[in-house]
N, CA and C atoms of all chains as a GROMACS GRO file, in nm:
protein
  570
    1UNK      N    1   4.711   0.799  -4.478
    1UNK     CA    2   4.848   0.773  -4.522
    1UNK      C    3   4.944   0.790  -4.404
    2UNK      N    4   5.058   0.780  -4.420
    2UNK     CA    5   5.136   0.682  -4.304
    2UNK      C    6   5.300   0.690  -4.356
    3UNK      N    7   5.416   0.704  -4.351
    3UNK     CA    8   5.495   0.752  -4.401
    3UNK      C    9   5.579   0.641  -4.361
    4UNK      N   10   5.652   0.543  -4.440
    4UNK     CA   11   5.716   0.458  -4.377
    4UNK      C   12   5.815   0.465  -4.250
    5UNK      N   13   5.911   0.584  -4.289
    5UNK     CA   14   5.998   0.584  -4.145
    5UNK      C   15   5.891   0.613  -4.058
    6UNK      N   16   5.794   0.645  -4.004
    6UNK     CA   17   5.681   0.664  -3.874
    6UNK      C   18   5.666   0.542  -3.838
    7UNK      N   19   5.650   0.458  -3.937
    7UNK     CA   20   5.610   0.319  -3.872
    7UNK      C   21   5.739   0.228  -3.845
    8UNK      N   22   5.853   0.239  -3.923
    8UNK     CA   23   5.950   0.178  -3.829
    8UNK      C   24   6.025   0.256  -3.698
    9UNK      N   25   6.002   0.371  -3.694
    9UNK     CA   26   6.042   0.458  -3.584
    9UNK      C   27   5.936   0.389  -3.451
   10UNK      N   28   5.816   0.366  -3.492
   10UNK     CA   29   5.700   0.299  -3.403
   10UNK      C   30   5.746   0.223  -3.362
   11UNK      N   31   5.807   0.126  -3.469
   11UNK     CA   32   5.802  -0.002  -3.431
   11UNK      C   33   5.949  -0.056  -3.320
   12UNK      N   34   6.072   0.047  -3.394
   12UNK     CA   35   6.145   0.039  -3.284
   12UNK      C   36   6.107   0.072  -3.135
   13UNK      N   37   6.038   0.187  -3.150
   13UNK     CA   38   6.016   0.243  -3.029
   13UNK      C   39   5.966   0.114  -2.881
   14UNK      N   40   5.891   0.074  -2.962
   14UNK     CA   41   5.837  -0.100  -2.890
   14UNK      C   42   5.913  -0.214  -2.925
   15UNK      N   43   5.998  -0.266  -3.013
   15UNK     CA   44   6.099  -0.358  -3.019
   15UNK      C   45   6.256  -0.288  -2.976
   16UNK      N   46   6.300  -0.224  -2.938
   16UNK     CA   47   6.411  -0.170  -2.991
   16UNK      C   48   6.536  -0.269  -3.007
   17UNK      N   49   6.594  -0.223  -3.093
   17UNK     CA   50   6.730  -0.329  -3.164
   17UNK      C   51   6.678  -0.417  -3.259
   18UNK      N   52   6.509  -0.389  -3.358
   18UNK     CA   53   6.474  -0.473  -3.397
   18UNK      C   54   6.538  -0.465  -3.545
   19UNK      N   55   6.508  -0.538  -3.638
   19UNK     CA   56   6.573  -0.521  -3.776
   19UNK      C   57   6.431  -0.466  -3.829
   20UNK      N   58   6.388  -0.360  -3.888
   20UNK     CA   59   6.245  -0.314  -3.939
   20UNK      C   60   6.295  -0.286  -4.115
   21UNK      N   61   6.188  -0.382  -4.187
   21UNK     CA   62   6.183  -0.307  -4.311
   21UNK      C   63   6.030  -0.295  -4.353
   22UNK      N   64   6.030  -0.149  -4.395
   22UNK     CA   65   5.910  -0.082  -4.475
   22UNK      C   66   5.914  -0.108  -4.605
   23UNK      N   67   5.832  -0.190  -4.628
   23UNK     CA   68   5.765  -0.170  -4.839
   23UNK      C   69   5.653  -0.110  -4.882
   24UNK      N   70   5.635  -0.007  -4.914
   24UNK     CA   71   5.474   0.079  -4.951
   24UNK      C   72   5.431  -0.081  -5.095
   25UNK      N   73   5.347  -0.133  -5.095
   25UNK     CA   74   5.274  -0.232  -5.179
   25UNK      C   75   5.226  -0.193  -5.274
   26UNK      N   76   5.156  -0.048  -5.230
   26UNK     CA   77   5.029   0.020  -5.336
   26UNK      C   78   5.133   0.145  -5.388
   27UNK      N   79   5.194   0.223  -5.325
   27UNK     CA   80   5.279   0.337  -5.349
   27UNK      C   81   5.188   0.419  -5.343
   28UNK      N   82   5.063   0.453  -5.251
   28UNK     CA   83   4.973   0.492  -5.183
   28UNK      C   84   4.958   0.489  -5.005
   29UNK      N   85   5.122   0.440  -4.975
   29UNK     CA   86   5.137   0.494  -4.833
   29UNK      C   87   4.998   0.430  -4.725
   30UNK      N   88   4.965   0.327  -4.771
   30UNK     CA   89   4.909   0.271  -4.666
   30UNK      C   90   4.872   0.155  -4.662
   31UNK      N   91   4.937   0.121  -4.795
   31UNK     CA   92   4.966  -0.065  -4.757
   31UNK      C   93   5.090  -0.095  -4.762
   32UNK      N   94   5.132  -0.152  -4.643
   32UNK     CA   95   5.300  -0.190  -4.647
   32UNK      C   96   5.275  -0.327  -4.612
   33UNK      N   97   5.376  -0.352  -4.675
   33UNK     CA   98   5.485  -0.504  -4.634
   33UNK      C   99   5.597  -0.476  -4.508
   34UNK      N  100   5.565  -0.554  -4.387
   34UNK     CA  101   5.620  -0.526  -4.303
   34UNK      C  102   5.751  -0.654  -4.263
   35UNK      N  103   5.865  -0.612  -4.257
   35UNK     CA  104   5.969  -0.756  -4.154
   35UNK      C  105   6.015  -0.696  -4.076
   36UNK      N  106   5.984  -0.758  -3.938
   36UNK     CA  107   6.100  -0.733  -3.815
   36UNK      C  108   6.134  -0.841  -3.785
   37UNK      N  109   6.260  -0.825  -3.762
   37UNK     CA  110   6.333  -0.926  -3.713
   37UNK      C  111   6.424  -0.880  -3.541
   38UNK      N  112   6.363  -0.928  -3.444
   38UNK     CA  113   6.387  -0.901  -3.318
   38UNK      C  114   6.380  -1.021  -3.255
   39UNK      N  115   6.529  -1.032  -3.145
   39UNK     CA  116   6.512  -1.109  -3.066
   39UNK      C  117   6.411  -1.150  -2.949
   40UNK      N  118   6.348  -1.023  -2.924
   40UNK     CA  119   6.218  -0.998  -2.810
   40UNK      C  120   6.140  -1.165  -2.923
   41UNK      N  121   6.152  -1.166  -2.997
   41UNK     CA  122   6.005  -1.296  -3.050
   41UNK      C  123   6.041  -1.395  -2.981
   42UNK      N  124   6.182  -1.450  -2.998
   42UNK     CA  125   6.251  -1.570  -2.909
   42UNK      C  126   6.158  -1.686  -2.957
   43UNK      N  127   6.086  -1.782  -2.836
   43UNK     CA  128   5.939  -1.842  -2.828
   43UNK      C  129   5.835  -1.810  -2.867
   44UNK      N  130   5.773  -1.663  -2.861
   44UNK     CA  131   5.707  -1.680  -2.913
   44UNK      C  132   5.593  -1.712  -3.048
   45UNK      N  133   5.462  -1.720  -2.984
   45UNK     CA  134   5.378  -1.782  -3.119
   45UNK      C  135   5.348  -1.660  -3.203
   46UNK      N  136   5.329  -1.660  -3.355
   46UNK     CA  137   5.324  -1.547  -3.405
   46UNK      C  138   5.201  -1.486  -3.375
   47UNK      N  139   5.094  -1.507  -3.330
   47UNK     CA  140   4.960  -1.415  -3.276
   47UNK      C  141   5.045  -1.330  -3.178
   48UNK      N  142   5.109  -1.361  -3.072
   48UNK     CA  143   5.148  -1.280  -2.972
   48UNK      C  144   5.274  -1.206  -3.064
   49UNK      N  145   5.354  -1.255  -3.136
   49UNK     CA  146   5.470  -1.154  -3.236
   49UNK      C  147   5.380  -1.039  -3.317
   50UNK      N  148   5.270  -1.093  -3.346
   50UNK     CA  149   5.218  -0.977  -3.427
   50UNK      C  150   5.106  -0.881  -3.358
   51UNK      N  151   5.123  -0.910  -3.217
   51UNK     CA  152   5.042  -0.849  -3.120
   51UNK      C  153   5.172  -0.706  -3.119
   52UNK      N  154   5.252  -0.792  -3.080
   52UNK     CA  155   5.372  -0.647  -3.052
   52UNK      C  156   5.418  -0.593  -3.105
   53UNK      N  157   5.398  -0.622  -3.298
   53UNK     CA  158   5.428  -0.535  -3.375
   53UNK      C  159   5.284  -0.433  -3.401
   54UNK      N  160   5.135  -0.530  -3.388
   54UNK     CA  161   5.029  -0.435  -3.390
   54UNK      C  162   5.025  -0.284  -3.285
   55UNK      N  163   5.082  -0.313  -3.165
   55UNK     CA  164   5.060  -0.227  -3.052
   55UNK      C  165   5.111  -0.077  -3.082
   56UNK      N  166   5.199  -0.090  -3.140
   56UNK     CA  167   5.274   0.077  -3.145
   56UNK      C  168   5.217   0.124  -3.290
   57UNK      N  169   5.108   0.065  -3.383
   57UNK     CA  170   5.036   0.086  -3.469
   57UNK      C  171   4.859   0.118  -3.449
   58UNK      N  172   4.883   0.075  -3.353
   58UNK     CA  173   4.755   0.078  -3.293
   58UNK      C  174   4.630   0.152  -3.325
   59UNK      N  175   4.662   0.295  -3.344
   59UNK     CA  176   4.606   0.403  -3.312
   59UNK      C  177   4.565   0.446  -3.530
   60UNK      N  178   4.639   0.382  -3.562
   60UNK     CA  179   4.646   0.390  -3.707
   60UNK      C  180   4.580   0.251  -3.765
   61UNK      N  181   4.610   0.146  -3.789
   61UNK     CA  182   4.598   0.028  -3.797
   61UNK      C  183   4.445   0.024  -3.862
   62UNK      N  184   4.356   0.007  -3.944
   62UNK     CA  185   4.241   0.008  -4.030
   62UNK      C  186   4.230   0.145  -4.019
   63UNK      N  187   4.269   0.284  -3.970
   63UNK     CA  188   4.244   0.414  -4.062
   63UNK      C  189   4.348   0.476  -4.164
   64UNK      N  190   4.470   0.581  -4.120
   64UNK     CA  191   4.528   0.579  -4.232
   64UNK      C  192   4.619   0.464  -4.253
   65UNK      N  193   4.667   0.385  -4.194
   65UNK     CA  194   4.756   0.253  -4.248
   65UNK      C  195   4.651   0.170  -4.244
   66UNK      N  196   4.609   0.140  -4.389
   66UNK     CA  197   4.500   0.017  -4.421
   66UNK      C  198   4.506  -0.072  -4.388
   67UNK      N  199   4.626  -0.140  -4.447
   67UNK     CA  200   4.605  -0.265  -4.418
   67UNK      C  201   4.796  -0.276  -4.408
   68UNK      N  202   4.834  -0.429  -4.325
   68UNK     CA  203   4.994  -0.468  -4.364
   68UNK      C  204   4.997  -0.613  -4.367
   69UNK      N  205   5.127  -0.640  -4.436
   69UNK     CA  206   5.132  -0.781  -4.471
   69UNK      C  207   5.241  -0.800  -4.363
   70UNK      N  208   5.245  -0.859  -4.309
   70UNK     CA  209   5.389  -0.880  -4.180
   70UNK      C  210   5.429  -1.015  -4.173
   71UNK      N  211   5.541  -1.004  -4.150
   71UNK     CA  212   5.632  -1.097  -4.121
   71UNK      C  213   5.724  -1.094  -4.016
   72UNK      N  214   5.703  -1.143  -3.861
   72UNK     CA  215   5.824  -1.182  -3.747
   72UNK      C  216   5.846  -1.264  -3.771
   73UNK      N  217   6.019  -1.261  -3.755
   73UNK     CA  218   6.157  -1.344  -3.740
   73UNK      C  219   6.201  -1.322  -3.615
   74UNK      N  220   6.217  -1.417  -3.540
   74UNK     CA  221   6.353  -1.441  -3.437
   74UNK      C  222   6.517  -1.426  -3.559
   75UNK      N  223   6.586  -1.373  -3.494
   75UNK     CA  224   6.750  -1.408  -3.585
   75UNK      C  225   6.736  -1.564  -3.588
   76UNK      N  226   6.797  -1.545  -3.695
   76UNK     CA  227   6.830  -1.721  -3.727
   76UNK      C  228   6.717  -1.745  -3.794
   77UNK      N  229   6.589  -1.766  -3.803
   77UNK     CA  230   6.508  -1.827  -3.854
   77UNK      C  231   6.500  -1.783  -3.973
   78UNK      N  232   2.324  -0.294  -2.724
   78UNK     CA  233   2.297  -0.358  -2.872
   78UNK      C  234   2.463  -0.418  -2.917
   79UNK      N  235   2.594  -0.353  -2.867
   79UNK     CA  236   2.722  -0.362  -2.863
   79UNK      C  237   2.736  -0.515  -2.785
   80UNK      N  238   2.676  -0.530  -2.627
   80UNK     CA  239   2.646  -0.644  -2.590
   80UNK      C  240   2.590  -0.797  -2.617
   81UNK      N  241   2.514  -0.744  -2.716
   81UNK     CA  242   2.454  -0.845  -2.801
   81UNK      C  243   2.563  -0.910  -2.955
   82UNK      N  244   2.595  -0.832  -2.994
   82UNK     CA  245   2.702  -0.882  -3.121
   82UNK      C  246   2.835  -0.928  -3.069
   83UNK      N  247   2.852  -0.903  -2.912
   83UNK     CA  248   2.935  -1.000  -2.828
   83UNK      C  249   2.947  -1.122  -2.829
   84UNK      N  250   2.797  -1.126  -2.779
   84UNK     CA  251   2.754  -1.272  -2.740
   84UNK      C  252   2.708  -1.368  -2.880
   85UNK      N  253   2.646  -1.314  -2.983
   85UNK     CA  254   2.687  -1.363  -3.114
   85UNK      C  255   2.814  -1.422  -3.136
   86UNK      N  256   2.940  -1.341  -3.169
   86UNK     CA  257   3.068  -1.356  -3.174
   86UNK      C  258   3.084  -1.474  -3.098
   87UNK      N  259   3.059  -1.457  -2.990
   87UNK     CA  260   3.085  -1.607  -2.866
   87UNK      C  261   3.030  -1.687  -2.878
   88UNK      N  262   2.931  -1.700  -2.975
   88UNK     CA  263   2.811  -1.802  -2.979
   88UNK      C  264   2.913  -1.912  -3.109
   89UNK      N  265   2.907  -1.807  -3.238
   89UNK     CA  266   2.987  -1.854  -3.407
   89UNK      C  267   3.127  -1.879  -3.382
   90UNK      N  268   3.206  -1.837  -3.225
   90UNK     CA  269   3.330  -1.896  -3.251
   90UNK      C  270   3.324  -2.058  -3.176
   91UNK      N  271   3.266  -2.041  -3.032
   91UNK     CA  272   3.208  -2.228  -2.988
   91UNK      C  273   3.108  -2.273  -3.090
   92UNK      N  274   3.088  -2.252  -3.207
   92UNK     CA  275   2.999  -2.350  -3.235
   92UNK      C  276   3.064  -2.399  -3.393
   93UNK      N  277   3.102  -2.311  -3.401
   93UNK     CA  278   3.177  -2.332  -3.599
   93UNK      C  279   3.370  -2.382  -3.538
   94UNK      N  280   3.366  -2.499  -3.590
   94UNK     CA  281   3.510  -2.506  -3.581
   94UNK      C  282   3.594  -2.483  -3.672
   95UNK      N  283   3.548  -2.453  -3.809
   95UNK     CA  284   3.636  -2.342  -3.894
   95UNK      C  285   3.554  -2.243  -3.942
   96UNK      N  286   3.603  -2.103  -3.865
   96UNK     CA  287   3.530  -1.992  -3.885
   96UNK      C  288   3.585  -1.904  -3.910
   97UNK      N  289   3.562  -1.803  -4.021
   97UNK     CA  290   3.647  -1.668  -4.046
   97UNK      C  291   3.576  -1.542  -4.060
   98UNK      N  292   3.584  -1.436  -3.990
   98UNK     CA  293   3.512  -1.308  -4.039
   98UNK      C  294   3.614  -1.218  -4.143
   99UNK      N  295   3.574  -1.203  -4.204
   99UNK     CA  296   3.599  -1.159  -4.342
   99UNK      C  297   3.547  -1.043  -4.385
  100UNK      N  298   3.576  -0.987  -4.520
  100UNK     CA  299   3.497  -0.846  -4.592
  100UNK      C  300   3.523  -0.937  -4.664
  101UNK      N  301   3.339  -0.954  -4.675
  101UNK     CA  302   3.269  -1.015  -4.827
  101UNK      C  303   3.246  -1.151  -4.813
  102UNK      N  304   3.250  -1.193  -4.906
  102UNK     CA  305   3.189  -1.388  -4.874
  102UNK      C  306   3.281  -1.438  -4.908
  103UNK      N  307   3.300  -1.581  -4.878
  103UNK     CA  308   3.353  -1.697  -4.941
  103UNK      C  309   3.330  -1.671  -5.123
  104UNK      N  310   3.256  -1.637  -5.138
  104UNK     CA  311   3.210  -1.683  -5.304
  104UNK      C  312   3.242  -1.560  -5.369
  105UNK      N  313   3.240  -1.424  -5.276
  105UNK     CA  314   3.266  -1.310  -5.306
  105UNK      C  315   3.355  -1.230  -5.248
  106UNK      N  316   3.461  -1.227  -5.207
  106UNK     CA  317   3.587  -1.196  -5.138
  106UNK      C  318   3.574  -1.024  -5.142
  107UNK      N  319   3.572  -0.916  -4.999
  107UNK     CA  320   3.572  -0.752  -5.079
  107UNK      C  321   3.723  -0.740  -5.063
  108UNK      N  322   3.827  -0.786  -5.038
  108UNK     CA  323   3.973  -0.758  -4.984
  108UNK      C  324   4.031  -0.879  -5.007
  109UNK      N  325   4.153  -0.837  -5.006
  109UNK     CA  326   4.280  -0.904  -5.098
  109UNK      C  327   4.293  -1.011  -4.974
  110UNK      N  328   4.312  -0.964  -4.895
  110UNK     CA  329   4.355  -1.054  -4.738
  110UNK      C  330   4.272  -1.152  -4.718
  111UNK      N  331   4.111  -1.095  -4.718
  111UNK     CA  332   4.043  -1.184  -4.697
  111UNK      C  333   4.022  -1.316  -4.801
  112UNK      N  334   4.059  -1.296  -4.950
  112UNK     CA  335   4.080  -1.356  -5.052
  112UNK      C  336   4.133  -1.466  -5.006
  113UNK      N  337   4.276  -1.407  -4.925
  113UNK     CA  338   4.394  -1.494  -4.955
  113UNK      C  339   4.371  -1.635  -4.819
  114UNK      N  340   4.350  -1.575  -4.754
  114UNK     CA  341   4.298  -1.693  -4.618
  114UNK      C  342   4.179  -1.779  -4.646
  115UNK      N  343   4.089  -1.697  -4.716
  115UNK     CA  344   3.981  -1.836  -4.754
  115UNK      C  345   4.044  -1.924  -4.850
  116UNK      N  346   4.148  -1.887  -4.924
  116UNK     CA  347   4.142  -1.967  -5.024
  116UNK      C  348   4.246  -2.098  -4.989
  117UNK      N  349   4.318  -2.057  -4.822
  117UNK     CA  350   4.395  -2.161  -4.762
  117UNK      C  351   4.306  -2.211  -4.712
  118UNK      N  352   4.240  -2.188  -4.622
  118UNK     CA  353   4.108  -2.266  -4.561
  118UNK      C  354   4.035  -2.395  -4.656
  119UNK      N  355   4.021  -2.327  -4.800
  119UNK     CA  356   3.918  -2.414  -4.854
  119UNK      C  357   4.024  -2.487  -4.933
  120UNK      N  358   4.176  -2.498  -4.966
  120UNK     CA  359   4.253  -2.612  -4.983
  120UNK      C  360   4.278  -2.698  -4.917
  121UNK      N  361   4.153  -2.704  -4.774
  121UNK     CA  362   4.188  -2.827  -4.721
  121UNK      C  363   4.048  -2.955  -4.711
  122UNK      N  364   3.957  -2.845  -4.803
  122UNK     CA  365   3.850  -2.925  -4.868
  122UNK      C  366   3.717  -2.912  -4.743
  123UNK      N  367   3.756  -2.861  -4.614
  123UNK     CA  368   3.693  -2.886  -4.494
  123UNK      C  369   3.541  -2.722  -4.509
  124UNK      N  370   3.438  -2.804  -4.397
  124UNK     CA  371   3.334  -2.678  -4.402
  124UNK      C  372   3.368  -2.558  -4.354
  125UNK      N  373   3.338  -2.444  -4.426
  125UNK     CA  374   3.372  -2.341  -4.308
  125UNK      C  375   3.279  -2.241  -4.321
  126UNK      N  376   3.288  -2.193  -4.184
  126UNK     CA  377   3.157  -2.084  -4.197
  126UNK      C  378   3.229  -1.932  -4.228
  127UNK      N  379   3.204  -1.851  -4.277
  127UNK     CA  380   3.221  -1.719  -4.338
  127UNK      C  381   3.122  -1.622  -4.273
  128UNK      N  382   3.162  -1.537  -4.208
  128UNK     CA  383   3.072  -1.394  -4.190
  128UNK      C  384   3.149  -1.271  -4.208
  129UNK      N  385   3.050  -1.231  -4.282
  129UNK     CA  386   3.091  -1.119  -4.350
  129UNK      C  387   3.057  -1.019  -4.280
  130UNK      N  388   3.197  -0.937  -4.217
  130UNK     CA  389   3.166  -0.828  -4.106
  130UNK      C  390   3.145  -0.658  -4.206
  131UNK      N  391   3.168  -0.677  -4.269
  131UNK     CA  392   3.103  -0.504  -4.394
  131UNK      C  393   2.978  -0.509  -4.410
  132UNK      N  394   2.866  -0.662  -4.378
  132UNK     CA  395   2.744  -0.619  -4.357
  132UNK      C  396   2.743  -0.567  -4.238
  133UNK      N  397   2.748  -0.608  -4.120
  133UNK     CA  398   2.799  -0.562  -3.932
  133UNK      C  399   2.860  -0.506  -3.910
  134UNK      N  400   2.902  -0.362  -3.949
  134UNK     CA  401   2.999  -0.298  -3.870
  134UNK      C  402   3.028  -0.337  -3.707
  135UNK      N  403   2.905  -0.321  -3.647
  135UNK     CA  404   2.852  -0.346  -3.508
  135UNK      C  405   2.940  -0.517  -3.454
  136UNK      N  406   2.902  -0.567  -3.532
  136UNK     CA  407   3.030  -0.775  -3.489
  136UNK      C  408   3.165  -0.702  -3.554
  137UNK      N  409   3.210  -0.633  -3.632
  137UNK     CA  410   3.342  -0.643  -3.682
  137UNK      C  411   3.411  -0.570  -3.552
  138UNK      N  412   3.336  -0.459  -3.493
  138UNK     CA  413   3.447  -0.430  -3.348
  138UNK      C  414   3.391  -0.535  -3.221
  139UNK      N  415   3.294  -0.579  -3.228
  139UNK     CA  416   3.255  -0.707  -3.136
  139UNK      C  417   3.407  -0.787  -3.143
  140UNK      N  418   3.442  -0.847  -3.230
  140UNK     CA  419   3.514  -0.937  -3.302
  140UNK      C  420   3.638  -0.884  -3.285
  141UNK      N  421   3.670  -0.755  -3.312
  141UNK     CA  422   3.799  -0.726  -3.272
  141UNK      C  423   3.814  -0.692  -3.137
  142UNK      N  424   3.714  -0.694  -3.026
  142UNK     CA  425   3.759  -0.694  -2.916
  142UNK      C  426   3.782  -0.834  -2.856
  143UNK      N  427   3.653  -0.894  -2.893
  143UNK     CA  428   3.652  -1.041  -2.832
  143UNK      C  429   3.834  -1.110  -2.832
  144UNK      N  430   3.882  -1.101  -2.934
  144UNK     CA  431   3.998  -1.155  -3.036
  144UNK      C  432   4.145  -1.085  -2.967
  145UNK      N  433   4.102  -0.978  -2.906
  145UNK     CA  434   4.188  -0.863  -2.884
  145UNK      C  435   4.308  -0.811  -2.998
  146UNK      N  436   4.256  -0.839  -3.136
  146UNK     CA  437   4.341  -0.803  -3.275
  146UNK      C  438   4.246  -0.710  -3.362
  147UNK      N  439   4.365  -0.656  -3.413
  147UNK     CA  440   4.309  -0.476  -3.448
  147UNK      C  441   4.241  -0.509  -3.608
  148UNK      N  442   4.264  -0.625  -3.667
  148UNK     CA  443   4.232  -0.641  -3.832
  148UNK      C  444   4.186  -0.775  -3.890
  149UNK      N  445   4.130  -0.746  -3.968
  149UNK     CA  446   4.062  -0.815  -4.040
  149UNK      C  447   4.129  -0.892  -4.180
  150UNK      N  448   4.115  -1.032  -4.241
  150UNK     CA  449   4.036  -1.124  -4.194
  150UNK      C  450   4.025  -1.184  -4.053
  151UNK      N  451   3.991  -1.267  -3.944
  151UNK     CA  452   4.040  -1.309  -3.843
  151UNK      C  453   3.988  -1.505  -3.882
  152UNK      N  454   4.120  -1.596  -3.843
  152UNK     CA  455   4.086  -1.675  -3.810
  152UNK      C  456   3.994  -1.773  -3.701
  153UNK      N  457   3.901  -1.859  -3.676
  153UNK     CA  458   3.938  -1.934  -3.567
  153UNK      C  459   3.877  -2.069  -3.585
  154UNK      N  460   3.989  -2.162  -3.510
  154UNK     CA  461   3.971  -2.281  -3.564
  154UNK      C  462   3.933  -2.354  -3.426
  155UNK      N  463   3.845  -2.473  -3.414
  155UNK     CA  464   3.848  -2.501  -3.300
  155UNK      C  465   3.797  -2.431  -3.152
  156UNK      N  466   3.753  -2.327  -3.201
  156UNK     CA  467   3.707  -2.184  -3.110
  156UNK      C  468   3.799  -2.115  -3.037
  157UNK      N  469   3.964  -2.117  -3.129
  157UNK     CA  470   4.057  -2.082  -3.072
  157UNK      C  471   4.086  -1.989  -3.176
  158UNK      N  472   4.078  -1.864  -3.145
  158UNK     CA  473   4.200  -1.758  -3.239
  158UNK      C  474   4.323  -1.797  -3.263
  159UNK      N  475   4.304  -1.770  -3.446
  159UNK     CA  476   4.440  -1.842  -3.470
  159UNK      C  477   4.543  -1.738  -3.552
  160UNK      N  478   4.440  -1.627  -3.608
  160UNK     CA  479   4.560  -1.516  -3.665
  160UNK      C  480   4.461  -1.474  -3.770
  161UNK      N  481   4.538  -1.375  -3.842
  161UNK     CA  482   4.460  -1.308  -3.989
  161UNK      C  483   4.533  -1.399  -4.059
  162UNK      N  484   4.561  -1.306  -4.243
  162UNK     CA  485   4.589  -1.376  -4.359
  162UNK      C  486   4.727  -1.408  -4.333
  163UNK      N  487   4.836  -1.290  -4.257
  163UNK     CA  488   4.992  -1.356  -4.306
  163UNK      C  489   4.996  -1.488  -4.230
  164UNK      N  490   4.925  -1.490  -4.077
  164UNK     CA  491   4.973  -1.588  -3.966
  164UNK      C  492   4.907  -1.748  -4.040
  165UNK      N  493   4.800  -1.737  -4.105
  165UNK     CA  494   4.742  -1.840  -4.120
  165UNK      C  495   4.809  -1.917  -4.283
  166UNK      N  496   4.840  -1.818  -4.356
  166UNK     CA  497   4.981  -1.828  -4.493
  166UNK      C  498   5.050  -1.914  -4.456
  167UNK      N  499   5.150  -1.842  -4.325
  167UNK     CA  500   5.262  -1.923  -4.283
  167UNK      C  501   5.222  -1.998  -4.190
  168UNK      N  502   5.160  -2.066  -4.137
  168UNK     CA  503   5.102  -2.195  -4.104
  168UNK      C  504   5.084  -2.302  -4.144
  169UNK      N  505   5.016  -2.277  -4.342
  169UNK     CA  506   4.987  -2.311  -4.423
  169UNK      C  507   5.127  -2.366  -4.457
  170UNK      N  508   5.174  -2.287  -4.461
  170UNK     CA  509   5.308  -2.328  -4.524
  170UNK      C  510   5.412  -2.418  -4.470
  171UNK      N  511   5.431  -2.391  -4.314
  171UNK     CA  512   5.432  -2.507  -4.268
  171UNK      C  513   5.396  -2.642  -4.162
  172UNK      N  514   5.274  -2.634  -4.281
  172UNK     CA  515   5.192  -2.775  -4.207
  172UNK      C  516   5.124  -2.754  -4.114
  173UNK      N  517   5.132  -2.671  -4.039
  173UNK     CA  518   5.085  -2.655  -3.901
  173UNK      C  519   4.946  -2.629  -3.924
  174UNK      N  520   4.833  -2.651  -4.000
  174UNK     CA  521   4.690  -2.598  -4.027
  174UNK      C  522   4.577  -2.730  -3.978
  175UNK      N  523   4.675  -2.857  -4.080
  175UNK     CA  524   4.596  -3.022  -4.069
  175UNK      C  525   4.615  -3.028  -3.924
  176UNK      N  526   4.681  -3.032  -3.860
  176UNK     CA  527   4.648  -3.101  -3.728
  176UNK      C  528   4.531  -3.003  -3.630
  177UNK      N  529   4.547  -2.862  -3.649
  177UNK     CA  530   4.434  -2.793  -3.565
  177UNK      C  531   4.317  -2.897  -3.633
  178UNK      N  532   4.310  -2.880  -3.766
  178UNK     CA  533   4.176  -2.915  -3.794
  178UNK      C  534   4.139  -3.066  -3.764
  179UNK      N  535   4.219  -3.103  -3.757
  179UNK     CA  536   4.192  -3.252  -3.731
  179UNK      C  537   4.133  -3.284  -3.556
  180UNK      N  538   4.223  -3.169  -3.472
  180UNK     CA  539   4.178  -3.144  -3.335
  180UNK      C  540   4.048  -3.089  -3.289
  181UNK      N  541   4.008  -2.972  -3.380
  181UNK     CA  542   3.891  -2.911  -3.433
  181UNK      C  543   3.736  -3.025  -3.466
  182UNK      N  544   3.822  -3.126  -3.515
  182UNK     CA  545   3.700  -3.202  -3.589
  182UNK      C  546   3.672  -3.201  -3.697
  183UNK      N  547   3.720  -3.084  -3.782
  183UNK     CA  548   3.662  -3.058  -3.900
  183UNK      C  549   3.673  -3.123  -3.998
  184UNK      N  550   3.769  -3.232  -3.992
  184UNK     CA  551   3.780  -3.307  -4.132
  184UNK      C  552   3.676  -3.443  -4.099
  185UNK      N  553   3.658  -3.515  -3.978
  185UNK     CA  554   3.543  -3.575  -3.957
  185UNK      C  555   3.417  -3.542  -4.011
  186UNK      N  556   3.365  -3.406  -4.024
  186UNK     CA  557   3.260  -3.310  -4.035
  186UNK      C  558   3.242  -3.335  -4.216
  187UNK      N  559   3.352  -3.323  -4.258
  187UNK     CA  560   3.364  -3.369  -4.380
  187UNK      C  561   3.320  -3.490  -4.418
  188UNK      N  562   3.438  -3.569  -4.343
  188UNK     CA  563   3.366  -3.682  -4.381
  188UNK      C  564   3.189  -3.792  -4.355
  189UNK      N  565   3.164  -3.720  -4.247
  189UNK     CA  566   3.018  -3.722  -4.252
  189UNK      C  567   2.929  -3.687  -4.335
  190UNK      N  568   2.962  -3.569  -4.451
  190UNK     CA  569   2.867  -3.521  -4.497
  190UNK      C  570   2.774  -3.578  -4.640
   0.00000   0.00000   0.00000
């Protein structure tokens, strides 16, 4: 289990200025619905957007945070 | 023996041009994710090969290194990594899926069969 502000605190920590929202799915704290919305995406393709939201999860990512559903946005889109 | 489920991995992604490792089968889905990507895959009527990495522990971190992505399902089309369930959703969604496969071959493959 995995506490939502940890993972958007993560996630700023590696996007910062990003827009982060946490949804627990299960209400078992380790499946979330993830949106960031950060200009860092700009161009890019979402494999590499969801590379840089995977990275500061890393260490968690298939143990206590199971699984996430994600979604990167550039603003505007 | 880590070396070997490498070169597997490298073998099923050049040789299958729609391929997904998954938990569980095509016919038997063990995860919601993996559910949800086969079931875009097979709305486009095309072959695809399925391996099921919960029999392999040993290919499922093969696979996540090869890929350099931390989770499972994993796409690849064309022998190109293309994403798990959300990336390949929104692909799906817009349009962007028919033309890999068409680049891929895979709807030819179809129609051969």
């Amino acid at each position: 289990m995995i506490e939502p502000h940890e993972i958007r605190d993560r996630i700023l920590g590696a996007l910062p200025g990003a827009e982060v929202t946490v949804r627990d799915m299960t209400g078992t704290a380790d499946h979330y619905e993830i949106t960031v919305v950060s200009s860092a995406f700009g161009e890019l393709s979402l494999v590499d957007r969801h590379r840089m939201v995977h990275a500061p999860l890393r260490d968690v990512l298939g143990g206590a945070l199971h699984a996430i559903s994600l979604k990167t946005l550039a603003p505007g889109e | 023996m880590a070396r070997m489920a490498m070169d597997e991995v490298r073998k099923e992604v050049e040789e299958n041009s729609v391929l997904i490792y998954m938990k569980g089968t095509k016919e038997s889905p063990k995860c919601g994710f993996s559910a949800a990507a086969v079931q875009v895959l097979q709305s486009y009527g095309v072959p695809i090969k399925d391996v099921d990495i919960l029999a392999d522990p040993e290919k499922m971190q093969a696979v996540k290194q090869f890929s350099n992505w931390p989770t499972m399902p994993q796409i690849f089309l064309g022998g190109k990594f293309v994403g798990g369930c959300d990336i390949i959703k929104e692909m799906h969604a817009k349009g962007e899926i028919a033309p890999l496969l068409l680049k891929a071959g895979a709807q030819k493959a179809e129609a051969t069969k």
